[in-house]
C-alpha positions as a printed Julia matrix, in Angstrom:
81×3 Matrix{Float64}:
 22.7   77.59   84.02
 24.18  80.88   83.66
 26.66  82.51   86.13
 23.8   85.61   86.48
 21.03  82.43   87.17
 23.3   81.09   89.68
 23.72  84.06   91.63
 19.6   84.15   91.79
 20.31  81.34   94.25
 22.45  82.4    97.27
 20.08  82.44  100.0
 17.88  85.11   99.07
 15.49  83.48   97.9
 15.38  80.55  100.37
 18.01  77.86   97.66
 21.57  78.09   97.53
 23.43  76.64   95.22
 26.82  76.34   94.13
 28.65  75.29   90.82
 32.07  73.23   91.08
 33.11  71.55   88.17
 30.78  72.01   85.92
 28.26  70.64   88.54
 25.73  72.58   90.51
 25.04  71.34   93.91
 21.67  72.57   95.71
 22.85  73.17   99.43
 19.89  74.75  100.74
 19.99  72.29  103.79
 23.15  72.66  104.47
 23.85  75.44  107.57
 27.59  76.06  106.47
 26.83  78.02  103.34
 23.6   79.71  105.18
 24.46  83.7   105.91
 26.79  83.53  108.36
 28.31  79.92  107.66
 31.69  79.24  106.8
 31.27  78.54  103.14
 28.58  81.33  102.52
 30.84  83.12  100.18
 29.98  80.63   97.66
 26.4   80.62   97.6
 25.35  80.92   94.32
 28.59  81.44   92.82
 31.41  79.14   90.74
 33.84  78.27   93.5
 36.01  76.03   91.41
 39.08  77.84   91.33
 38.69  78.45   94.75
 38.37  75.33   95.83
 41.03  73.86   93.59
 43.76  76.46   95.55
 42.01  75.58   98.62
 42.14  79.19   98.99
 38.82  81.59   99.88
 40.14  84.85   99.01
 36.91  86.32   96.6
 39.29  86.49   93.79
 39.4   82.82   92.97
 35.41  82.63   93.57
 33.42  83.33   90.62
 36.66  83.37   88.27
 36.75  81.15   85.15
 38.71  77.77   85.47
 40.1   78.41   81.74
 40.94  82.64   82.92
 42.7   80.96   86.18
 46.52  80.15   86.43
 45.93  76.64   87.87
 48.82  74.41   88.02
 48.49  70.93   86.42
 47.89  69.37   89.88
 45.25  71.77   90.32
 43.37  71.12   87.1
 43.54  67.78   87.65
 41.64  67.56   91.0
 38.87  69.84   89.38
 39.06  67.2    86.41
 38.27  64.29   88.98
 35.18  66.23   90.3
């Protein structure tokens, strides 16, 4: 799935789902990334950077794990995903 298809899916349309990892994950059930809900900023977006810096700033969200300066401790928890 493309980053443009995955942004089809952020609540609009009644799915969310988010990539991490390589992996998409369909959250639609889950109320946290629901407008409103604490992790709605990633709904249909790439939030691996983001969550490797355990850091929401939209900077990190959407951004390339290869464009991002991830330390090696960083890379490796996305790795282990």
């Amino acid at each position: 799935m493309t980053k443009e298809q995955l942004l089809e899916y952020n609540g609009k349309n009644g799915k969310i789902y988010f990539a991490c990892g390589g992996i998409i994950f369909d959250v639609s059930n889950d109320k946290s990334f629901k407008e409103g809900g604490k992790d709605h900023v990633f709904a249909g977006r790439d939030a691996t950077v983001s969550l490797a810096r355990m850091d929401y700033d939209k900077k990190w969200i959407g951004l390339d794990p290869e464009e991002a300066e991830l330390s090696p401790y960083m890379k490796n928890a996305v790795e282990k995903w």
